[in-house]
Steps between C-alpha positions, in 0.01 A plus 500: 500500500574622859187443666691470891789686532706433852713827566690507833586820686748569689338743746870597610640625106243764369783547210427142380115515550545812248690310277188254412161746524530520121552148404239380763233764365564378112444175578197544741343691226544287184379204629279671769667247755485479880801616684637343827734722649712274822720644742711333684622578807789349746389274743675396852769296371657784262518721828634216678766479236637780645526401827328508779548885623278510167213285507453683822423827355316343186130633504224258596330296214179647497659898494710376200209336308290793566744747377650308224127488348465866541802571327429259246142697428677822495728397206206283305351886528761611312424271184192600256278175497185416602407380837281218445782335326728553767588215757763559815725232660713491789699256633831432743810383361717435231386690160604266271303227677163686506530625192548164363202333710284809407522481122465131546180546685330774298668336177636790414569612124736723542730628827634858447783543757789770545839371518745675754817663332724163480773446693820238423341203681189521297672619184163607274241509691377520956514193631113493518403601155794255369257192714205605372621529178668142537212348625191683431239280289371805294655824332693706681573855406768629735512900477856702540 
């Protein structure tokens, strides 16, 4: 049973959000479950990364927050499930972290996750759905 499934968005890749609407609505409606959907978005060290010419030009906090959670209500729109069961997380930083702490916290039964086309270094699957996979406590279904 899949009472709390975790499924992360990546507000940047509508292709990949595509790629799980189905799976996430069978799920949510055989077992009726409550879906988290978690975004993730870069915080000031990944524009720092970059240099600093970057981090100068990287929007402020609160701008990014606020439009990362619009985007991520625009794409939840886009999948047919019911609101009340619907719950919305955003956070800074590194995906694979959050998504880890996340399903951890809500004790998650399954996470359904798109994987990026992979490349050489990460052989069979993105480098975040290969650590969730790795170190996830529950199922994971990734979605290609």
């Amino acid at each position: 049973m899949s009472k709390k499934i975790l499924v992360p968005i990546d507000i940047s890749e509508m292709e990949l959000t595509q790629q799980v609407i189905p799976h996430v609505e069978a799920y949510a409606k055989q077992d009726d479950a409550t879906i988290h959907f978690l975004a993730v978005i870069p915080d000031y060290t990944y524009f720092a990364s970059y240099g600093l010419g970057y981090s100068s030009i990287a929007p402020d906090v609160k701008e990014r927050e606020a439009a990362a959670m619009e985007s991520l209500s625009d794409i939840i729109a886009k999948f047919s499930l019911p609101g009340d069961r619907i719950e919305k997380h955003m956070v800074s930083g590194t995906p694979k972290d959050h998504i880890l702490r996340l399903a951890d916290d809500i004790n998650a039964d399954v996470i359904i996750l798109a994987s990026h086309r992979p490349s050489m270094s990460t052989y069979l699957l993105g480098s975040n759905a290969a650590a969730v996979v790795r170190h996830a406590k529950c199922s994971v279904l990734v979605v290609r």
